[in-house]
C-alpha positions in Angstrom: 192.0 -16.7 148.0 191.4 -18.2 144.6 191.4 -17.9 141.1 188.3 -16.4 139.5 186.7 -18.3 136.9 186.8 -18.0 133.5 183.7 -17.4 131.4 182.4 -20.1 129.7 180.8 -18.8 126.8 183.3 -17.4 124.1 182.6 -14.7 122.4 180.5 -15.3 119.4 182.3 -12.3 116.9 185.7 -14.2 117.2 184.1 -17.5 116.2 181.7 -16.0 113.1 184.9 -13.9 111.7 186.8 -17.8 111.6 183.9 -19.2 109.2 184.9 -19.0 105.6 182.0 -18.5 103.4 182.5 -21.3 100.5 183.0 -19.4 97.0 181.0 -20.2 94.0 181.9 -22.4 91.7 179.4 -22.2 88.9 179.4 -18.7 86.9 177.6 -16.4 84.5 178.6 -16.6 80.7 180.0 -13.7 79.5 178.8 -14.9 75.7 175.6 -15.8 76.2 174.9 -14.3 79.5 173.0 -17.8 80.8 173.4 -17.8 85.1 175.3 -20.8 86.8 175.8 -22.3 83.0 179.7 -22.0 84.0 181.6 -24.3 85.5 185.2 -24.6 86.6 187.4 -27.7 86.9 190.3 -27.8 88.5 193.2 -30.8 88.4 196.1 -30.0 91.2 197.4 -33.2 89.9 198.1 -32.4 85.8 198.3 -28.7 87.4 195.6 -27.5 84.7 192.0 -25.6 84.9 189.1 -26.0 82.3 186.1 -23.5 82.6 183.5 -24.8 80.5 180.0 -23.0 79.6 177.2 -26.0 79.3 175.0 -24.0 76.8 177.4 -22.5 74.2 180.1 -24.4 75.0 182.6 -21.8 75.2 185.7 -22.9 76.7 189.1 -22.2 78.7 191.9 -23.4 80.1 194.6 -22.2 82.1 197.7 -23.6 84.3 196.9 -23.4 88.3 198.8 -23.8 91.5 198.1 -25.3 94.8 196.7 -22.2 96.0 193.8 -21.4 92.9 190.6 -21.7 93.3 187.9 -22.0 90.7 186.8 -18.0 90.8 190.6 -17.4 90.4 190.3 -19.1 86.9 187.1 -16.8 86.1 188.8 -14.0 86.7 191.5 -15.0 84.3 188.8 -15.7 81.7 187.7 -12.4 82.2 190.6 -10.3 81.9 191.9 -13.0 78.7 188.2 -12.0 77.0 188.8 -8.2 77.5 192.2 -8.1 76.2 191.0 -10.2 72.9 188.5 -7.6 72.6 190.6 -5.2 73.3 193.4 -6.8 70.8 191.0 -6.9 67.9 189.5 -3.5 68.3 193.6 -2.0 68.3 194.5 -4.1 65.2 191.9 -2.4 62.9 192.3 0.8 61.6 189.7 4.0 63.5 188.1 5.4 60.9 188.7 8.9 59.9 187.7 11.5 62.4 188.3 14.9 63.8 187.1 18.0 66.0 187.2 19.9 62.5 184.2 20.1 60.7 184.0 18.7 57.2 184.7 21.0 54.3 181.1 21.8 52.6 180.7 20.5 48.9 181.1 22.8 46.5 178.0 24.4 44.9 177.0 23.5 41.0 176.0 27.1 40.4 178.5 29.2 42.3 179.0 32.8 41.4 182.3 32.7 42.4 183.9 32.8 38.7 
């Protein structure tokens, strides 16, 4: 008796769930909204990031690691524009409002006296 042979073919899920799809590298512009105007580059050497748009020229730059990748530093540009927003919205003062309703004017000729 012998040893049965093995199959030949491998399965085809194992081998597509391997493949990495490559992640994007050129982005939308949050300021003026152009597609793929965005670009990241990234120096592992100097350990710094610089996302630059090509249209308005709007810029950023942030500290990496071996491990970040160029839609890491997007994100970060992101989350850094929201909380300005956010920051200069909190530093002015809300204007004055309330569930009451505002107290009616009083009348010129009012009987009331």
């Amino acid at each position: 008796m012998g040893k049965r042979k093995k199959s030949s073919r491998k399965p085809a899920a194992a081998t597509a769930a391997r493949r990495r799809e490559p992640l994007d590298t050129a982005f939308t512009c949050l300021f003026c909204h152009h597609d793929k105007s965005v670009t990241v580059r990234v120096d592992r050497k100097e350990g710094v990031a610089q996302l630059v748009c090509r249209v308005c020229d709007q810029r950023y730059q942030s500290k990496v690691n071996h491990l970040t990748e160029p839609v890491d530093i997007y994100s970060e540009w992101l989350d850094a524009a929201d909380a300005a927003q956010k920051e200069d919205h909190g530093t002015r003062r809300p204007a004055a409002s309330s569930s009451r309703p505002a107290p009616a004017p009083p009348s010129v000729g009012s009987d009331d006296d």
